[in-house]
C-alpha positions, -999 to 999 in steps of 0.1 A, spaced: -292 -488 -53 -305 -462 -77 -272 -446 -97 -285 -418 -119 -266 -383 -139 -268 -350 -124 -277 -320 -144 -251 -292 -149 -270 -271 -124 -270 -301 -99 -230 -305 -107 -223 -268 -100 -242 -267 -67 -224 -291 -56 -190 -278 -65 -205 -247 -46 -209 -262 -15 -175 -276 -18 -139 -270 -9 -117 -306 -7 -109 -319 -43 -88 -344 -57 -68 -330 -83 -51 -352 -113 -26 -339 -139 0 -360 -160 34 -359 -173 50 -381 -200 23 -408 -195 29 -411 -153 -7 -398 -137 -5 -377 -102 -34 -372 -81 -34 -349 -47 -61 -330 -28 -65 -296 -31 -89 -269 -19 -106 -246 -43 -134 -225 -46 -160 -226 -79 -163 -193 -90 -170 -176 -126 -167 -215 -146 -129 -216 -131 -121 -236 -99 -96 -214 -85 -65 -228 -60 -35 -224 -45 -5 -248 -42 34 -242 -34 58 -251 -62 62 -291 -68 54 -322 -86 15 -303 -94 27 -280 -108 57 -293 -126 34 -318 -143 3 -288 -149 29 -266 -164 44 -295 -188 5 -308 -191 -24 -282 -186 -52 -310 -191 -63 -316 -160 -94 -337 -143 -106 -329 -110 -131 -347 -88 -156 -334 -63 -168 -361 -36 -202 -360 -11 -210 -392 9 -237 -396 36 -258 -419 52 -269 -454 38 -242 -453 11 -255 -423 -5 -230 -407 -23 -221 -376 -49 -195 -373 -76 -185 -346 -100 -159 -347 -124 -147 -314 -140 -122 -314 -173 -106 -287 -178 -70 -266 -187 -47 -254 -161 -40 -214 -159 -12 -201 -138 -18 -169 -121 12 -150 -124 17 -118 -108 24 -96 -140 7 -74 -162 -21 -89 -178 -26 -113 -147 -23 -95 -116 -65 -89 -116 -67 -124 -121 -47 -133 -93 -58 -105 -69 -92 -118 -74 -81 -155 -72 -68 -142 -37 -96 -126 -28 -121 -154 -35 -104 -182 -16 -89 -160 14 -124 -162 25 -119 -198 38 -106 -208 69 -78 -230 59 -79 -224 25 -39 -229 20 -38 -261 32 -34 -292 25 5 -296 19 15 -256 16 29 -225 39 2 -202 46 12 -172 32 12 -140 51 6 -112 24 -4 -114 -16 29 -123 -31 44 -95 -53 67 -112 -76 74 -146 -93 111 -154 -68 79 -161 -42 71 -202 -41 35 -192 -38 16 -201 -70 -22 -194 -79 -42 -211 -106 -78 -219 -118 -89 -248 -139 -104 -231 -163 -143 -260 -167 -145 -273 -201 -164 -303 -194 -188 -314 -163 -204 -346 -153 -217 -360 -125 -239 -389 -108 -253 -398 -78 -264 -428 -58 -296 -437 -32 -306 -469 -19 
């Protein structure tokens, strides 16, 4: 098996084509990892999630990780690993672009509420709603992949 480092360029394509991530945050040294969809867009991974353990544990700790998995025939296999700071979306001035756009970008994909939330029917319009946007804003990417 030939294990070898991607390239940025190789990383971002990858996160591109991609929509399932795992998503790990912290809080007062316990570690919490859950799938997530996202889109890559502007060096931010942009998502959606309903209020809950995430984001309690984001909110107390933005440092995030998030990994990006491909596998395929004869153990073939792609990994990216983004590091990067959480950034809550809130609708109010100075974020409502931010979140319109965040909206806009993953509204584009079938399913792209899911997994563990309430599809929501409309753009919420104020902070009572349980509906909460982010993006991991990329800091730091890596990845590797392996062929037989």
């Amino acid at each position: 098996m030939l294990i070898r480092t991607m390239t940025t360029l190789e990383c971002t394509k990858l996160l591109d084509s991609n929509r399932l991530c795992r998503i790990a945050c912290a809080k007062d040294n316990q570690p919490y990892v859950v799938p997530a969809y996202f889109v890559h867009a502007e060096n931010h991974l942009f998502m959606f999630s309903m209020l809950g353990k995430k984001i309690e544990f984001m909110r107390a700790n933005p440092r995030v990780s998030v990994v990006v998995e491909e596998h395929s025939e004869h153990r073939q296999w792609k990994s990216v690993v983004v590091d990067g700071r959480y950034e809550e979306l809130p609708d109010e001035i100075g974020h409502k672009r931010d979140r319109d756009h965040a909206w806009s970008i993953l509204s584009k994909y079938n399913d792209w509420w899911e997994p563990g939330a309430l599809k929501p029917l409309l753009p919420p319009v104020s902070n009572e709603m349980s509906h909460v946007f982010f993006r991991v804003s990329i800091d730091q990417i890596s990845g590797r992949d392996a062929k037989e």
